[in-house]
N, C-alpha and C positions, 0 to 999 in steps of 0.2 A: 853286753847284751846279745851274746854270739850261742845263749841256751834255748832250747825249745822251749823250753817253761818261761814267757813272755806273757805278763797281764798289770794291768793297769787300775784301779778297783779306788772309789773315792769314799772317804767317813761317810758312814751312815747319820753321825750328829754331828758332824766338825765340816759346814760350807766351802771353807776353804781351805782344806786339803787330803791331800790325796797319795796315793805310793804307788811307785814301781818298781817291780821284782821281776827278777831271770836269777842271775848270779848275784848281784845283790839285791839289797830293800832299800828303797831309799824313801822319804818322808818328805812331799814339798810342800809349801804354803802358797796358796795364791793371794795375788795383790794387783791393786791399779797399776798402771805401768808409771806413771807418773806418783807414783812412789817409793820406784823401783829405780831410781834413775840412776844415783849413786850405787848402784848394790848389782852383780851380778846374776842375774836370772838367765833362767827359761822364757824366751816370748812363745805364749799359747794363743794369744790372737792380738786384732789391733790395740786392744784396752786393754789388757792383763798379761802377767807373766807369773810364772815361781819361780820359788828361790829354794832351794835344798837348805833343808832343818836338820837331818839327819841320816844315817847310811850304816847299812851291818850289812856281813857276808848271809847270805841265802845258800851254803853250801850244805846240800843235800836235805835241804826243804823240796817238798813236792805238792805244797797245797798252801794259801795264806790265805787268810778271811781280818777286816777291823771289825771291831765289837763296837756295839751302842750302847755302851754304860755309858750314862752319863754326867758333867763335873769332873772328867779326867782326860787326859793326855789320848790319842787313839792308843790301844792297847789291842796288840797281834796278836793271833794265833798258828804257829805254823806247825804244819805237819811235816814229819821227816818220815826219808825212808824205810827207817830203824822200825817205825809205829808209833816212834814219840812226841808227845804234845806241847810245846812249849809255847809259853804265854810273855812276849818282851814288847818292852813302848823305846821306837826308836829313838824319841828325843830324852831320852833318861834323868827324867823331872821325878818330884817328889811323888810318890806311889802309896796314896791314905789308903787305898783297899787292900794294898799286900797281893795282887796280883802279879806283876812282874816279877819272873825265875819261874814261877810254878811250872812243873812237868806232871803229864799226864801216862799211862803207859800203859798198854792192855795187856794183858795176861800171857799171852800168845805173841809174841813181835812179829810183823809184818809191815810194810810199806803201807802207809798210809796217802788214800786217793783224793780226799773230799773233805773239806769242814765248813759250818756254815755258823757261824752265831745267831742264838734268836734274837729277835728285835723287842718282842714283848718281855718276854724273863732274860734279861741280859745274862744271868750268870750260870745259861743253859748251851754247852758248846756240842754238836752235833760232830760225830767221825764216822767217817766212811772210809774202810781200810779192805784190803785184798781178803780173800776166800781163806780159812782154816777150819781144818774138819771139825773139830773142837771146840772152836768160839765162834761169838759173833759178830757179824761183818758191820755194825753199828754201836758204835757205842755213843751216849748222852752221858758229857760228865758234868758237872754241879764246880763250877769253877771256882765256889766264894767256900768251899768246901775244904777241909785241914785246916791246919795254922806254920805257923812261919818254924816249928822244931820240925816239921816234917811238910816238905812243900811238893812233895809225890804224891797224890793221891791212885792210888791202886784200886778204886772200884768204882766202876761206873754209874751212878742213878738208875738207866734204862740200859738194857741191848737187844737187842731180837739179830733174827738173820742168820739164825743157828746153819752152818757149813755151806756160807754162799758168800759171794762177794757186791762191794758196793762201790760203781766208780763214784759217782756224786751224790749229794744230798743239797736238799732245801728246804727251809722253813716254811712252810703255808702260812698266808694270811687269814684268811677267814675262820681260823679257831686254832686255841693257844693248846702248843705241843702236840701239832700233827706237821709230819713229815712225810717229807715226798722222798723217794729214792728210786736208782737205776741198779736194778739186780742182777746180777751175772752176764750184764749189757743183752738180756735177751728180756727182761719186765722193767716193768713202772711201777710200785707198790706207794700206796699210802698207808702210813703207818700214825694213828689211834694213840698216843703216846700219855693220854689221860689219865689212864685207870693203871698204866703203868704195864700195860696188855705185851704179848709177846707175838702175835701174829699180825700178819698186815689186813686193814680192815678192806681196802679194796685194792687190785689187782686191774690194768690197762689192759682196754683190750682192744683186737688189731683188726678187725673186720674184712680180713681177706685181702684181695689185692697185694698177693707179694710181700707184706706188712712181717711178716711170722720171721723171715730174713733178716729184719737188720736187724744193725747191733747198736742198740741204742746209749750212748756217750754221756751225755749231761741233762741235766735238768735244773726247769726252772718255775717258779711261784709267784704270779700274780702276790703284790703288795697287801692290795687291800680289795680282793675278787674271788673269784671260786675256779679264775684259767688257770690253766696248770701245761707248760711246753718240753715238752724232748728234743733233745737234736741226736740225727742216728747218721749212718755212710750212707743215707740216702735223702738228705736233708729233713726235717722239723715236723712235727704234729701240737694239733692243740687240743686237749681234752678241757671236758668242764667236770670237776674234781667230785660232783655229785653224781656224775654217770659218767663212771671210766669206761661202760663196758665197749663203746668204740670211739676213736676218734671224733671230733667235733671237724678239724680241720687238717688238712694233709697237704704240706707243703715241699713240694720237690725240689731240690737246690742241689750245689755240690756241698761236699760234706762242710759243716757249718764248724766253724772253728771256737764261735760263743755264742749263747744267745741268752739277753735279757729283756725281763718285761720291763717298760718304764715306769719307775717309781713313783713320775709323778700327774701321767693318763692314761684313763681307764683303757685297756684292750689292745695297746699297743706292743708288738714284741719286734723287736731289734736282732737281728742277726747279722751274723762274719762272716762270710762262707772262707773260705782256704784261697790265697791269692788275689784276694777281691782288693782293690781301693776305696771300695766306696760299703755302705750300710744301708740294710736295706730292710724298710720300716714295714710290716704286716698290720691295719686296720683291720682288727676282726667284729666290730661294730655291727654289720652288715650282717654276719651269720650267727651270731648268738648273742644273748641275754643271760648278764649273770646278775637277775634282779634273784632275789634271797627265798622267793614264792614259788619259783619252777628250776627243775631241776636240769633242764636244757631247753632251747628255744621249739616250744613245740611248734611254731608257724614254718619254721625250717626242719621238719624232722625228717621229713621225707628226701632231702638235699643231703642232711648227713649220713641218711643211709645208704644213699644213694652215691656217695661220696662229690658230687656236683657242688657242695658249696664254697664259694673262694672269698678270701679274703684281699681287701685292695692293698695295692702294693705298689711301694716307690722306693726310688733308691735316691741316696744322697751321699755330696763328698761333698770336701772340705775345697780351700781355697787357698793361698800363698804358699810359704816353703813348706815344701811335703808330702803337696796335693799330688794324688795318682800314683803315691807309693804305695806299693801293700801293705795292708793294714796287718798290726799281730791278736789288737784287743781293744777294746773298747769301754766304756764307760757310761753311764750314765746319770746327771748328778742326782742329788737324792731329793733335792728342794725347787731347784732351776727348773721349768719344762722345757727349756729350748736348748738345755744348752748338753751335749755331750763331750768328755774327752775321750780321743783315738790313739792310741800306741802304731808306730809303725813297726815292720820287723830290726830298721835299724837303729829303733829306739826313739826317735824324733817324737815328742809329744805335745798337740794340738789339740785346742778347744775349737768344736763344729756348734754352729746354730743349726738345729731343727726346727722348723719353722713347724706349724701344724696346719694341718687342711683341712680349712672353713669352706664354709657355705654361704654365701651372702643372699640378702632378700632384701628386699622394697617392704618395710610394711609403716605405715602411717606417715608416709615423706620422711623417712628417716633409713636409714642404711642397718642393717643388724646381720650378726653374724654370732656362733657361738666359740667362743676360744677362752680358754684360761679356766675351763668351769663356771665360766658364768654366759648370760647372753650378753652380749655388750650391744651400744648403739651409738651410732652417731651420725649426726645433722651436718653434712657438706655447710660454708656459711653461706655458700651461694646456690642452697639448693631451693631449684625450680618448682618443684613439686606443693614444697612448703609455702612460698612465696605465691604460688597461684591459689591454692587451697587458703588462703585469707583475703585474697584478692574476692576470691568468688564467695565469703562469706558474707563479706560487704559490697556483695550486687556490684562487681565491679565491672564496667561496659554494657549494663543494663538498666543507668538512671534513665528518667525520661530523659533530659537535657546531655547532650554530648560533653557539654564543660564539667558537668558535676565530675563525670570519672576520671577526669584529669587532678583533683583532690585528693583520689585516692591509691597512688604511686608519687612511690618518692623517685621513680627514674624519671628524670628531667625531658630526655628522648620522647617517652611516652607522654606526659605530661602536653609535652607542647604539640604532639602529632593529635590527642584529642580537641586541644585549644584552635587548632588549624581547620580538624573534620568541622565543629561547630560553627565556626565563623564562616567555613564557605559553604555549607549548610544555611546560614541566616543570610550570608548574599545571595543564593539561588532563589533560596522561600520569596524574599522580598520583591524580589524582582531586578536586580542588580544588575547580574548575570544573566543573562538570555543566553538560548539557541546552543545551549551544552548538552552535548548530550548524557551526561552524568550529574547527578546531584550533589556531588562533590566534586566540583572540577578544580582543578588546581593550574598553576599560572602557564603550563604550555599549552591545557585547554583554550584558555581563551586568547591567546595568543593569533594572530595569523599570520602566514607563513609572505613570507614577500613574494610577487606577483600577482598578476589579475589583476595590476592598478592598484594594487595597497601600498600609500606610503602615508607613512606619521608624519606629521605634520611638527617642522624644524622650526624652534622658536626663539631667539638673542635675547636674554634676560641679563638686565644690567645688575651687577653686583652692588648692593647698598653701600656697605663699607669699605668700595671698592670701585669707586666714581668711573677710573678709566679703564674697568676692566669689565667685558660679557664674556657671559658663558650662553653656548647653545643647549637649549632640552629639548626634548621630544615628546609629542603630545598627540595621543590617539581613545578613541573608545575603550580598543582591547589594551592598553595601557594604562586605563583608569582603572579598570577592573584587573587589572593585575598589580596593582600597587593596592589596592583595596583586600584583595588576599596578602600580601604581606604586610596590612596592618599600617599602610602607609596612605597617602592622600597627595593629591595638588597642592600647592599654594600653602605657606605659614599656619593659615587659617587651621588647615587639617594637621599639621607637624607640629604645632606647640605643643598640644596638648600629649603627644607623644614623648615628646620631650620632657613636661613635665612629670608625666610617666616614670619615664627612662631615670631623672634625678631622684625620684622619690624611693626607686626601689634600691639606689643606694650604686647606682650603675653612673660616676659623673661623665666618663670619657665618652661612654654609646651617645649620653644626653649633649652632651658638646659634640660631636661626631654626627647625630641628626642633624643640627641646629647646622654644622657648615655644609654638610648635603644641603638643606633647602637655601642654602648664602646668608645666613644669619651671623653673619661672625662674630657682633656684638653680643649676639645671644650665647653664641660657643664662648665668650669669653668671659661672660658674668658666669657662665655655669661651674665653670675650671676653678672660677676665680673664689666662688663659696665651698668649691671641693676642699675637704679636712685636710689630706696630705698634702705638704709642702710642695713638693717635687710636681703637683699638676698645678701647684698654682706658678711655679717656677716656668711647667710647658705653656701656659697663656702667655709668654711671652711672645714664645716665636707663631704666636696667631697674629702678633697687633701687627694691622695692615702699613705698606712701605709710606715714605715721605712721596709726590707725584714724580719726582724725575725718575727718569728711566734707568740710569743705570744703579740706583736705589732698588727699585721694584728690581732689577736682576739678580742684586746682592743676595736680598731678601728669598726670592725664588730659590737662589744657590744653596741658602745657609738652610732652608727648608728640606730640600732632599738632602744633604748631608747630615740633619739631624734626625731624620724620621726612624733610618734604622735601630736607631739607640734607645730609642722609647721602648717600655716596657711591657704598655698596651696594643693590641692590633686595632684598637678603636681611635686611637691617637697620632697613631703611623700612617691609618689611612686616611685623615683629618689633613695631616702635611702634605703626603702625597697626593691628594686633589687637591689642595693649595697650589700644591706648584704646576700640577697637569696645567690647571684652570689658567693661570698666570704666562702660560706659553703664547707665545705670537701666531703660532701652526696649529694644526690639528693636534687638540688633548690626546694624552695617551692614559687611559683611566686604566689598565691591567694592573699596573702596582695594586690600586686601592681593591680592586675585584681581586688578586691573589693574596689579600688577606685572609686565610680558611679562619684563623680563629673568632673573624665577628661572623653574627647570627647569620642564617642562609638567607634570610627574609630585606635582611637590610641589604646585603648583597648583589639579590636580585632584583629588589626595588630599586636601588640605586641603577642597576644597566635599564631597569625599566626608563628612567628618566635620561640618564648619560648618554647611552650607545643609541646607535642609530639603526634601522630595522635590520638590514643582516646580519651586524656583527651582534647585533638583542639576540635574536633568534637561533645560531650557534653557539651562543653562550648558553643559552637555556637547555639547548639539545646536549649538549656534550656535558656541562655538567648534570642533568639529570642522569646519561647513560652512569655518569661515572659513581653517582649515588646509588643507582640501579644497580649496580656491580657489586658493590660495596655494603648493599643490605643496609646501607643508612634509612631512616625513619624518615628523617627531616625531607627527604626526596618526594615524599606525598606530595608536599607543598606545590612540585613541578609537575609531577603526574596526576595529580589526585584519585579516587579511586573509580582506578579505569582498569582497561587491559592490560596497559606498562606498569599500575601503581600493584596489580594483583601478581604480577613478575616479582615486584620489588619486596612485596612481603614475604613469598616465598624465598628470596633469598635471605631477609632478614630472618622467617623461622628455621632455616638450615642453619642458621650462623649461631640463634639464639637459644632454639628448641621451644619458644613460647607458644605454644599453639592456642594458648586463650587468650591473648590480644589480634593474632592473625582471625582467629574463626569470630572475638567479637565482635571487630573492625568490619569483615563480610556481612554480618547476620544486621547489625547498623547501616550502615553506608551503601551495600551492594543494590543494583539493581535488580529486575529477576534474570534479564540475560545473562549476569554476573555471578548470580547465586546459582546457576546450571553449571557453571564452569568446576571441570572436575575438582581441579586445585582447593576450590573453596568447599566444596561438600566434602572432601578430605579433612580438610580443617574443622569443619562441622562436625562431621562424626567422629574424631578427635578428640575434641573437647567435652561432645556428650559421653563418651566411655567415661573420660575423665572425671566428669560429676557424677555419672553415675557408680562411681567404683567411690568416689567421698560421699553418697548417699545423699548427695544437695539436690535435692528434687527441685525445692522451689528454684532455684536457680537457673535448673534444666529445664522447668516449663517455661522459666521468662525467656531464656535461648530458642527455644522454639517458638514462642509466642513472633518476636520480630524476625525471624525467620518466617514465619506466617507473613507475618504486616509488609514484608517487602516484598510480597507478590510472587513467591519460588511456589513452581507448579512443577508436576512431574515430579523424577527423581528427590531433586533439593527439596521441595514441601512436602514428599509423603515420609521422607526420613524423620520429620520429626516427630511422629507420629502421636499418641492421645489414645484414648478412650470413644471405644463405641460400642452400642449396644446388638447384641445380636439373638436373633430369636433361640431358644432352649429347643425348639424340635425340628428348624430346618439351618440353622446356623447361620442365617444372611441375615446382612444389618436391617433394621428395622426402620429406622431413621431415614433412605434410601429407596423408596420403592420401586420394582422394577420395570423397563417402559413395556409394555403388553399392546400389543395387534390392534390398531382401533380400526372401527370400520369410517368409510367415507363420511361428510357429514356431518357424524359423531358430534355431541356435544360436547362443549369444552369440559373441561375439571371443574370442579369450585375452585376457589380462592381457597391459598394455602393458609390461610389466617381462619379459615371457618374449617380444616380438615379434622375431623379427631380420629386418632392413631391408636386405637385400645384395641389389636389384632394384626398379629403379622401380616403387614403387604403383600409377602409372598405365600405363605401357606395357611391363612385364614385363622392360626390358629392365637385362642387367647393371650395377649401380653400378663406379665404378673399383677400379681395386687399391691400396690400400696400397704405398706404396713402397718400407718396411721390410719389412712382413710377407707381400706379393704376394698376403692377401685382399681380398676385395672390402670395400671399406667397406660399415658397417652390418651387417657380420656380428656386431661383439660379441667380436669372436675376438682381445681384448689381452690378453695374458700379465700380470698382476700388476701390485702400485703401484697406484698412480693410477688407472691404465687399464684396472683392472680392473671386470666389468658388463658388463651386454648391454644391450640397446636401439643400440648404434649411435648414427648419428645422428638418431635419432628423438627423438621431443620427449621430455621427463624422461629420457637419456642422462647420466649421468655424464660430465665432463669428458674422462677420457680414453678415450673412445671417438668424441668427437666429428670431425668431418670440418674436419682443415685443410692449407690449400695454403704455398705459396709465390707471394706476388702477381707475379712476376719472370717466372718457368718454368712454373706452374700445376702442378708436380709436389705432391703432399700425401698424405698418410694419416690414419691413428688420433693424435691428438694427442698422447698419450702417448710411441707409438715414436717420434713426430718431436721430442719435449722429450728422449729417452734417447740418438738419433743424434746429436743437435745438442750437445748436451752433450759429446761427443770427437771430431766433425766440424765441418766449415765447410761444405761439399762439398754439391751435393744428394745423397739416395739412391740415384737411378736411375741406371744405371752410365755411361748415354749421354747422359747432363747431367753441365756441368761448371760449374752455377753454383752461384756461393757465396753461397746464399741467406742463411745465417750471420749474414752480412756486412752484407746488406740492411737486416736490424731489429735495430737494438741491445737489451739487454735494459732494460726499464721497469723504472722505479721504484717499487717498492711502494707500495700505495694501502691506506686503510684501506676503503676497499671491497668491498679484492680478500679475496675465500675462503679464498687463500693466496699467502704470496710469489710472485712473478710469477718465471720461468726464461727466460732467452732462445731463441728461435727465429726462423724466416724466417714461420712461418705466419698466419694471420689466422684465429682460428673464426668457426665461422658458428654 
């Protein structure tokens, strides 16, 4: 591999193989490497390697091209220095066409520079040979031409190029027998090869710039395009082959050692520069169109003549043995898009992935990108976007009822943090909970803090099934009502039915694990005892209570903490482990049962409600809420509720989630108005409205602002959500609004707003419109009956139908009323010289439990 003449060139119809030539040719096959195991290869990357098929001397060859005939063996063509053309298949298989041996030979002998095979008429070989005064520097010979008594063919099909010289040639795609060539390394000619012509039909031309100098080396042909590239000692140009007369692109490099266009994307061309390791890929996408209707990109013509237009560019290398050696040539496959093989000078041959450079976008919660020729798309399976865009089509955090949205998510988290806002929502309403100052308070709200004379009140509750044994609880106000938020109650009374709860949803250990929280142990042990698996009717055993002696009851205690850990449930573990707390002679130590994490937070914290005593309650609620707070857990509501610490806590849970339409529902629900001025939450607010308004969910985003309204947000937070109003046509100020004006001392009062009629701007006297239907002015008051019966207009406390509404289309509009009575047996506008079907425009909405009254179709919009 020690010649300059080093290239690498893969079958144009045979995927997997390929050849290299210097001093010899050799013919490899590629294969999986794990097919290769037993057999001696080439490794070209992790997955694949070749194995050598075949090998001939390359002595005094100066040009090799494979042919795309197809149904045969690859079939060579090399050129010699001599000028002669021989035609051999390395693997020397059976030859049905009788090409193999044939020689070609021109008139005149000379070193032969260039050959190209066409790809469309296979049996058309292209030469490009040194300068004689006398012949031509091109000759096209007709391969399938002779027969086997005479395998010399002596006369060309085509030659042009009378007393010049050709270093390269290549075939054009864009129309069958037109060639491109490098003439006396000082032109570019395309040569017309049709009509069988002898001149070149068009001639490249250099635009100045120094251009006239160089000497231009090789050239290369767009596949299936109209680009057409040179490589010269001053690196690369790209013409578009319908207007050679200058450059399209002018690419300065060191001198380029190969360049090809990729065979199998549009615009891409591949260059070597001399000493490089790496390949470095030109996107000319950007500066031209070789759509088949223009003949160069006229929106950039000014850039090309200007010579300012570039192409984007990046470079690439390869990886494992090899990487960062100088490259000698390169390849690129003819089917694959990604995949290139590289030659180094020392022969080493490796297959590189070129990956391609996408563009990605957002469009329909879906991820899309263009690669391969096609657009592709795809759905993340935990993509956000998607999952809230169904949420919000099914009113999700906009039922009337807090529970209802808890139906519709299937995340358990969210589920139960709606089930929580409702129920301490229905203990506030009620009257449960007093003196909070949030309407969702949660259990450190109502909580008080030790001191000031607070203590709960210490109670010795004798164990039923458990004659010689009490347990101490604790019993306060703010301890009722904090067992009442977790779902929990005093006394059996309130806990069976929980219990029975807890069994029926198929939970038996929580349901036996209630029952020995309130000292039920006969009830824990019928529960165990109807549970279906073995193994818990097995664990009722170490519930049944000891025989009365004492060192009985010890054993039993013993045999309880030693079995607790083994259990499979944390509901069953912390069952033993308050057995045996409870069974101690000193002070219980209940942290076992409380560092259970995996039972519910509710039962957890009911349970210190009742067990622990007011400090150690009171640090357990602090610390573990901090640590929920930190954590972005949900469940942490239940200790904050929504407050200042709980509007913390969702903000760390939307950092952690990205949800921002359960954080902004949860506000526009639950918050107060001091709470809905807090930036964090008008964040989240306007958030979520981009968000529906970019999925076009209007109704959605009015019921978002509607409870955003209803919770009292003034300033800021309630003008963001903004609505519809109307404003006078000749001074631009709302109408609905009138301005306060200078009274004198005295003065009589106003009327009553119930008898005003508003048929004339408050501020500049000037007429409101007419009514479409009824040809009064709006704001007179003046609708016949129904609905639309009442004065005020469109003035503020207006009845529905008097209000002012249009058609967003034609801006034609009246009294809402007559326009719900027209629309009702028209499509048509009112006004006689409109013919839009404003009807048509707005389908009718589906009733909302928000709405006053079933919703009726119209074109209008109120304001």
């Amino acid at each position: 591999m020690a010649s300059n003449k080093l290239d690498v060139l893969w079958s144009p119809i045979h995927d997997d193989k390929f050849i290299v030539w210097g001093q010899d040719i050799t013919l490899y096959e590629v294969s999986p490497l794990e097919e290769l195991e037993n057999k001696t290869c080439t490794p070209l990357s992790a997955t694949s390697g070749a194995t050598v098929i075949a090998s001939q001397s390359a002595n005094g060859v100066r040009c090799v091209d494979i042919s795309a005939i197809p149904e045969a063996d690859p079939i060579l063509a090399l050129g010699h220095a001599s000028g002669k053309i021989t035609l051999t298949c390395p693997k020397q298989n059976y030859d049905p066409l009788g090409l193999v041996g044939k020689e070609f030979v021109p008139r005149c002998l000379r070193p032969c520079n260039s050959l190209a095979w066409n790809k469309t008429e296979t049996n058309l070989l292209a030469v490009g040979m040194e300068k004689h005064k006398t012949d031509n520097c091109i000759a096209v010979w007709d391969v399938q031409m002779g027969s086997d008594e005479f395998p010399t063919a002596s006369t060309p099909v085509i030659e042009v190029g009378m007393g010049e010289s050709t270093h390269s040639v290549a075939w054009c795609g864009f129309a069958p027998r037109t060639l491109l060539a490098t003439v006396s390394l000082k032109q570019i000619k395309l040569f017309d090869l049709r009509e069988g012509g002898g001149g070149a039909s068009a001639v490249a031309g250099w635009g100045g710039g120094g251009r006239e100098a160089r000497a231009w080396g090789g050239v290369a042909a767009e596949a299936r395009g109209w680009a057409v590239a040179a490589r010269g000692d001053a690196g690369a140009a790209v013409w578009d082959a319908r207007a050679l007369r200058r450059p399209l692109l002018d690419l300065p490099m060191r001198p380029p050692r190969k360049i090809q266009w990729s065979p199998t994307r549009r615009n891409l061309l591949m260059t070597l520069q001399r000493d490089a390791h790496t390949l470095r890929l030109h996107d000319i996408q950007q500066t031209a169109d070789w759509r088949a209707d223009q003949p160069y990109d006229i929106a950039r013509a000014e850039e090309v003549e200007t010579g300012t237009a570039v192409a984007v560019e990046r470079e690439v290398c390869g990886a494992g043995a090899g990487a960062g050696a100088p490259l000698a040539a390169f390849a690129a496959h003819p089917a694959r898009r990604a995949r290139v093989l590289t030659l180094t000078a020392a022969g080493v041959v490796r297959e590189w992935t070129v990956c391609e450079r996408v563009s990605l976008a957002w469009a329909g919660g879906a991820l899309v990108w263009a690669g391969g020729g096609a657009l592709r798309r795809a759905t993340p399976p935990a993509d956000y976007a998607a999952r809230a865009r169904q949420r919000a089509l099914a009113d999700y955090g906009l039922k009337s009822d807090l529970w209802q949205n808890a139906d519709l998510v299937d995340d358990e988290a969210l589920s139960n943090m709606w089930l929580f806002l409702a129920l301490s929502k229905s203990l506030f309403e009620d009257g449960c909970i007093r003196n909070s100052p949030w309407k969702h308070p949660g259990v450190c709200t109502v909580l008080k803090s030790p001191g000031d004379g607070y203590r709960s009140e210490a109670v010795a509750v004798l164990i039923p099934d458990l004659p010689s044994r009490k347990v101490t609880v604790y019993r306060s106000p703010e301890r009722t009502r904090a067992l009442q938020l977790c779902g929990w109650g005093w006394g059996w009374e309130s806990a069976g039915a929980g219990v029975e709860r807890a069994e029926a949803e198929g939970t038996p250990c929580r349901a036996a694990a209630l029952a020995a929280f309130h000292l039920r142990m006969r009830a824990a042990l019928d529960v165990l005892g109807r549970a279906r698996a073995p193994a818990l009717r097995v664990a009722a055993l170490a519930l049944a209570p000891p025989a009365p002696a004492q060192h009985e009851e010890r054993l039993w205690r013993d045999a309880l903490e030693a079995a607790a850990p083994a259990l499979p449930d944390a509901y069953l573990r912390a069952t033993l482990r308050f057995l045996a707390a409870a069974c101690v002679g000193g002070p219980p130590d209940y942290s076992p049962v409380l560092a259970e994490t995996e039972m519910r937070l509710e039962d957890r914290v009911a349970f210190a409600c009742v067990y622990l005593a007011d400090g150690a309650l009171h640090e357990y609620a602090r610390t573990l809420a901090d640590e929920l707070a930190r954590r972005g857990d949900l469940a942490g509501l239940a200790l904050t509720g929504v407050s200042p610490a709980g509007l913390a806590l969702l903000q760390r849970w939307l950092d952690e989630s990205g949800d921002v339409q359960t954080a902004a529902l949860v506000a526009a629900r639950c918050c107060p108005p001091e709470l809905l001025r807090d930036a964090r939450v008008q964040g989240w607010l306007e958030g979520y409205r981009a968000l529906l308004d970019g999925w076009r969910l209007w109704w959605a985003r009015c019921l978002l602002d509607t409870w955003v309204s209803a919770g009292g947000a003034t300033g800021a937070a309630g003008a963001r959500g903004g609505g519809a109003g109307v404003a006078c046509t000749y001074c631009g100020k709302p109408v609905a609004t009138p301005h306060a004006r200078a009274r004198p001392a005295f003065a009589r009062l106003a009327p009553p707003a119930a008898k005003m009629k508003i048929s004339s701007c408050p501020n500049c006297r000037k007429p409101l419109p007419r009514c479409g239907v009824c040809s009064l002015h709006l704001g007179t008051g003046a609708v016949g009956g129904g609905a639309g019966a009442g004065a005020g207009g469109g003035g503020a406390g207006a009845q529905f139908g008097g209000w002012f509404s249009w058609c967003v289309a034609c801006r034609h509009g009246g009294h809402a009323a007559h326009l719900l009575e027209w629309f009702s047996e028209h499509a048509e506008c009112p006004v006689s010289s409109c013919t839009c079907r404003c009807a048509a425009l707005d389908p009718p909405d589906v009733p909302n439990a928000l709405d006053p009254a079933p919703a009726t179709a119209d074109d209008t919009q109120a304001a």
